[in-house]
N, C-alpha and C positions, 0 to 999 in steps of 0.2 A: 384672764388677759394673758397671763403668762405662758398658758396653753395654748394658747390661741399664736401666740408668738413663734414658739417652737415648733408647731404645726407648719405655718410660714416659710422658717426658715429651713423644714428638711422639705418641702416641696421645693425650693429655689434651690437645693442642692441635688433633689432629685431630677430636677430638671438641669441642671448644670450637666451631671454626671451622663444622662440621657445625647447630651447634647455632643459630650466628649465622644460617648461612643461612636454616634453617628458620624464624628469628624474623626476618626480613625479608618484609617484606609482610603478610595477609591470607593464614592457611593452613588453619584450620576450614572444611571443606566442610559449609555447612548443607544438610541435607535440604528444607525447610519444612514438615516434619510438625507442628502444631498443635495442641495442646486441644484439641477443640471445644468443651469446654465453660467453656473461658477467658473474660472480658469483655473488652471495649477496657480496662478501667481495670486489668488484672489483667496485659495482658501490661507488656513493657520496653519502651515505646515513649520513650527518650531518648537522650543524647548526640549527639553531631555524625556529619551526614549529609554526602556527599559527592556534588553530584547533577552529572551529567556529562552537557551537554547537545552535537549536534553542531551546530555553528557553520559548518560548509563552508560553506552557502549560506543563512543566517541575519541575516535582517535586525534591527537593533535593534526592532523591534518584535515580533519573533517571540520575541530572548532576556526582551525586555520582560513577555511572557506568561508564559514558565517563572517568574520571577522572582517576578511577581505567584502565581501557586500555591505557591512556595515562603513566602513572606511569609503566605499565609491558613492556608497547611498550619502552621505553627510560631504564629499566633493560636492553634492549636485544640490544638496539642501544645506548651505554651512549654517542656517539658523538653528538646528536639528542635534543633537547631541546625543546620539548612541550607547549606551552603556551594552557590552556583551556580556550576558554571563552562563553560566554550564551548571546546571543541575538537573537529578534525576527524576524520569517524567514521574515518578511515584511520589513526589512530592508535589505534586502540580495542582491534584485535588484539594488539599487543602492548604494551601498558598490561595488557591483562587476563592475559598472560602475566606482565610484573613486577610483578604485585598492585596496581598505584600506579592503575586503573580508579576510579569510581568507585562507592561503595553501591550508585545507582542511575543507571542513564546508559540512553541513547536508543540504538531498534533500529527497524529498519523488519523486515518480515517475513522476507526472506532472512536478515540478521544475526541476528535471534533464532533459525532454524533453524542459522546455522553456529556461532553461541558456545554452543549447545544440546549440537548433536552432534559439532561439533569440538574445542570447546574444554571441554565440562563445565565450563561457568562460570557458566550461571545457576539462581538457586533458584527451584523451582516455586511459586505463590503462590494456588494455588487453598484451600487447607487454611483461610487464612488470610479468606476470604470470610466465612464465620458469624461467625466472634470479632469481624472490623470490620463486622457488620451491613451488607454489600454486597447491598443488593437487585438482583440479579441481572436478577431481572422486569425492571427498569428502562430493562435496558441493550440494545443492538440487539446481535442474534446476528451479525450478520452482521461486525459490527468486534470481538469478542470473538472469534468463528471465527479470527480472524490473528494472535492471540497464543495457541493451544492447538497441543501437539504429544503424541504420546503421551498422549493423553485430559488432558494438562493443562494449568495457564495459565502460561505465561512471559513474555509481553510482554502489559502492562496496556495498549490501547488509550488515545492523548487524543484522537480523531478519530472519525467515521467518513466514508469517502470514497466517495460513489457516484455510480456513473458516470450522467453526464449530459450532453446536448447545451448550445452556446451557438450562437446563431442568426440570422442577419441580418435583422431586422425588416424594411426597408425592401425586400428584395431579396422577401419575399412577398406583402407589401403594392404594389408594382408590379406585381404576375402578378395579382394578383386572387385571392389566396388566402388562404383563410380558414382560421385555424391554433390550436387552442387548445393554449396550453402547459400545461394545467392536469392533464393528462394524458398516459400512455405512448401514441402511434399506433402503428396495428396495422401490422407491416413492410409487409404488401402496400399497403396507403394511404400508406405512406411514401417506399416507392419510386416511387409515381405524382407526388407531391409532389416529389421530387426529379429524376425525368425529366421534370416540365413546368418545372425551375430550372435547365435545362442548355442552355449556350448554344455551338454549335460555329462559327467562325468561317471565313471565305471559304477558308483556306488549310486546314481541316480540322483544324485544332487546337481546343481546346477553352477557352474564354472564359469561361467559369462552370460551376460544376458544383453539383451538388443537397447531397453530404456527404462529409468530409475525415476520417479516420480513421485510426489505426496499424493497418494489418491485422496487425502483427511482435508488438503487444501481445500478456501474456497475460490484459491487464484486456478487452481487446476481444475478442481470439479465442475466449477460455473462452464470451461472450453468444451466438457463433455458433454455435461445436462444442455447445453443447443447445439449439439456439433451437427443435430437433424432438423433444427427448425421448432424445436422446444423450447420453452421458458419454464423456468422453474418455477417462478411468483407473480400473482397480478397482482399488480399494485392498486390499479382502478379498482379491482375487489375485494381487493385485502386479503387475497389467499395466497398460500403455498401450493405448487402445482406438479409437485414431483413424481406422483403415480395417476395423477391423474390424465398424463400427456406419454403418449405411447413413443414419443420422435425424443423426451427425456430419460423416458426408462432403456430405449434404447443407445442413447447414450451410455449408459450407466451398465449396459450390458456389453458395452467395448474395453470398458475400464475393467469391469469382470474377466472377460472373458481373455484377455491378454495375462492374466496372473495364469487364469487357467491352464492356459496354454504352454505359461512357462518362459514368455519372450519379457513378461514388464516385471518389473521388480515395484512391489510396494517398499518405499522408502520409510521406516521410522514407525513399523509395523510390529503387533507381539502376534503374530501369528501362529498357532498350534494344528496338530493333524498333518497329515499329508503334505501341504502346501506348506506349511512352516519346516518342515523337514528338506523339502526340498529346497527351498528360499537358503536352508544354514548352510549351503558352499557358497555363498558370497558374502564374503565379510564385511559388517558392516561400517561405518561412518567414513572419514577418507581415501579407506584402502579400495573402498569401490569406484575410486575413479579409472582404477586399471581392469578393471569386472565389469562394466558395464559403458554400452557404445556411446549412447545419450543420457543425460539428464539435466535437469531443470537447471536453469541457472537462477539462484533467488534475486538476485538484485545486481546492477552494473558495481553498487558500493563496492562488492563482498569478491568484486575483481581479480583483486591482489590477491587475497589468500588462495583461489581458487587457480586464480594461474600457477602460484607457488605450488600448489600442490601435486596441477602434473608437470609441472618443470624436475619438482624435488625426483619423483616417476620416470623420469625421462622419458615421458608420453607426450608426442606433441596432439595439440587439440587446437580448437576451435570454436567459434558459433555459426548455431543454425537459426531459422525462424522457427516456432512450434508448428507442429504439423498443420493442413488444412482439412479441414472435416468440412462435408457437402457445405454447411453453412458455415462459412469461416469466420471467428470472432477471436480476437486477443486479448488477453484479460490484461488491462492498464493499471498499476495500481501510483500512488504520489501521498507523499509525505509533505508538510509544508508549515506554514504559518499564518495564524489565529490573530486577533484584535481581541481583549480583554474588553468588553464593554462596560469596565467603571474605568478605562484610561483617563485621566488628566488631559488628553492630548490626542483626542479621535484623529484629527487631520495627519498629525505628523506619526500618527502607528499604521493608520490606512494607509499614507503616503508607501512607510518602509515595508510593511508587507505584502499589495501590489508592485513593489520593488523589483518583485523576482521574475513580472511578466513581463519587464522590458526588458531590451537588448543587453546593455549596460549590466543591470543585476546579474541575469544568465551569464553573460561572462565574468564578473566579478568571481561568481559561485563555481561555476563551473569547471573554470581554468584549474583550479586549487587542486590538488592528488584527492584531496575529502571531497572532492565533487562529483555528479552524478549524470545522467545523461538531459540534455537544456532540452527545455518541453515548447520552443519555439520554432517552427517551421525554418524560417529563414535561418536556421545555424544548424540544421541537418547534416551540412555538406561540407561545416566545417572542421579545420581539423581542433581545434583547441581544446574539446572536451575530449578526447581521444587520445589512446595510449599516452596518459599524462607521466606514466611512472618508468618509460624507454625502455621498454624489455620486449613488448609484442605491437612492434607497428605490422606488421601481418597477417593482423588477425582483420575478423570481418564484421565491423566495430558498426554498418551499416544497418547490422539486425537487431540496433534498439531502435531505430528509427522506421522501423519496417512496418509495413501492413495497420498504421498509423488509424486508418479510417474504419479500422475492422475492430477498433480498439471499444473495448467494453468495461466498467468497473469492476475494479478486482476482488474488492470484498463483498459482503453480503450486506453488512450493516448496510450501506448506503444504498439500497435499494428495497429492503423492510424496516421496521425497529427493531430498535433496540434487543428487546426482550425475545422475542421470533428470531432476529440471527441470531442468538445467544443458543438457542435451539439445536441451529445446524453449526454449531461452531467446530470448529479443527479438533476438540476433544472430544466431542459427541461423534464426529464424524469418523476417526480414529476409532473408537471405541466400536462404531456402527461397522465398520468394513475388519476389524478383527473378528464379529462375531460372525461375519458371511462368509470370509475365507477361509475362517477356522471350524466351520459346517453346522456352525448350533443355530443360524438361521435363514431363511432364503433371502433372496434381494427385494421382490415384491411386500413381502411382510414388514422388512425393517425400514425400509424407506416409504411405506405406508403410515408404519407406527412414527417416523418422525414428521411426518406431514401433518398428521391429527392431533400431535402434541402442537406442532407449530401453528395450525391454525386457530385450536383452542386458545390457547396465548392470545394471538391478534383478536378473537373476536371478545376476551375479557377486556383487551387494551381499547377496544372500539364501544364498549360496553358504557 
């Protein structure tokens, strides 16, 4: 009997203890299946939000932004109560494992692909578009594109990011060349432009060059591999299609063939042989803003430093659009914000991260020095997101908004898995164009060999 007792009693505490765990953290997995026929005033948009921004490389002006969204978002819902906080996205993995993540916390597109399909941790929020009257029209496809996966939305965009040249004024206005930024130049005018900016010096090294670009990118590579009407990957078939489409290998042979020639500078390259000899008269990391006519501009964020740097130069510059190649496409890339689906509070975290697709939000965000350029149609033409820091209202702040409809996603992930872009990723691809320009193999071979690794992957994952 007595046995029997104690038996009893550690199940009732095994069960206790079972119960507690399960009541630790955030454990309802929402769907975000919605109404549609709900109003904004009819769902639960209140209680305390937890909004989880990453702070790794966050300047007070940047947290300054979320904060201002936070503060207009809760003028418009006062049931709603906001909490901001800053921490690094390397902790986000497991925060989202001990529930303690936030409702709604920051993803760039890879992370919303892996807390998607690794972690089943985010709730999908497209359902939720009609009930908050999200005019969709409004918004550019192309930054919306990089928060959908499985035909749906997970990462609301606060951005959109298109790829664009910054440019040495002074360095074409010496050549005698006449340059309108107001527009995409046609690749073939562009490399003539850039082989009359290239300066080789006595020793055969190279002194200036035309344009400075990550060939490793896959913001950049994806403009090449279609620049002829190629695609790199079926998705219908699940393949990688890099040598097996003559309009991408030709692509891939402009990107070649301009090192060759001595007019492009691979950016962040260890290249050896010949071509790396020649590449070492231009020095590498800021000081080539004075050595080279173009280059990429990574992000509207990275502004400031970037102006500062040919200000520091006394080089004046500016933007251009990326070049146009027969098939013009611009690579869009967006940063944004997640829905945690063990939230306490689906309504009112779907409310504040939808937030950023209306007017209101975009300007809260945007307005701030930490803000970036509004991914909504209707504020194109405005000035408020624009030389927010007074030093360059002259610049030509119209070419993030440019060529809008030609806009394609900027990464890879979002267009195969996971494991497949992990394939072609910025290190593989890096590794892949040091070993072609430093002659240990051809283009056909190594972009062959990573297509057959890539495809192998997909049809284990399909397996």
């Amino acid at each position: 009997m007595g046995n029997k007792i104690v038996r009893i009693v550690l199940f009732i505490l095994a069960l206790s203890l079972f119960a507690g765990v399960l009541g630790c953290g955030k454990q309802t997995v929402h769907t975000g299946d919605v109404d549609q026929d709900l109003t904004v005033e009819e769902m639960d948009i209140k209680g305390k939000i937890l909004f989880t921004v990453d702070n790794s490389a966050a300047t007070e002006d940047m947290m300054a932004s979320v904060r201002s969204v936070a503060a207009e978002f809760m003028s418009e819902y006062p049931n709603v109560k906001v909490t901001v906080e800053g921490a690094s996205r390397g902790t986000f993995a497991n925060r989202i494992s001990s529930g303690d993540i936030g409702d709604v916390f920051w993803c760039d597109e890879n992370d919303t692909n892996n807390y998607h399909y690794n972690h089943n941790a985010l709730m999908p929020l497209d359902a939720y578009l009609k009930p908050m009257n999200i005019n969709l029209g409004d918004v550019y496809t192309g930054a919306l594109d990089c928060g959908r996966y499985d035909g749906r939305l997970y990462m609301v965009p606060r951005n959109i990011g298109l790829s664009c040249l910054m440019y040495n004024v002074d360095m074409l206005e010496e050549a005698g060349i006449r340059f309108d930024n107001t527009v995409a130049t046609e690749w073939e005018s562009f490399k003539t432009i850039c082989r009359q900016l290239t300066v080789v010096g006595d020793d055969g090294k190279a002194r200036q060059m035309g344009l400075a670009i990550r060939l490793w990118w896959d913001v950049i590579w994806q403009m090449f591999f279609r620049a002829y009407g190629g695609e790199w990957v079926d998705s219908i078939n699940h393949r990688i299609t890099i040598t097996d489409s003559t309009e991408v290998m030709r692509g891939i042979q402009e990107m070649y063939d301009g090192v060759r020639e001595g007019w492009l500078y691979p950016m962040e390259q260890g290249i050896s042989g010949e071509i790396g000899e020649y590449l070492s008269g231009i020095p590498g990391g800021d000081s080539n803003f004075a050595h080279v006519a173009f280059q990429y501009c990574t992000s509207f964020t990275y502004l400031d430093s970037y102006g500062k740097t040919y200000d520091s130069m006394e080089v004046a510059w500016d933007f251009c659009p990326f070049p146009a190649f027969e098939t013009h496409t611009v690579s869009a890339g967006a940063t944004g914000y997640v829905v945690y689906n063990r939230t306490d509070n689906p309504d009112a975290a779907a409310a504040l991260a939808l937030f950023f697709l209306t007017e209101n939000g975009q300007r809260a965000y945007h307005s701030q020095l930490g803000g970036d350029v509004p991914l909504l149609k209707s504020l194109a033409e405005d000035d408020f997101w624009k030389d927010k820091s007074g030093r360059w209202a002259d610049k030509n702040y119209d070419v993030f908004v440019s060529y809008t409809d030609n806009t394609r996603p900027a990464t890879a992930v979002v267009q195969c898995p996971y494991d497949v872009a992990d394939i072609l990723s910025n290190s593989n691809m890096m590794t892949l164009w040091n070993n072609v320009l430093s002659g240990k193999v051809d283009l056909q071979t190594a972009f062959g060999r990573m297509q057959q690794q890539a495809n192998e992957k997909w049809q284990q994952l399909g397996a």
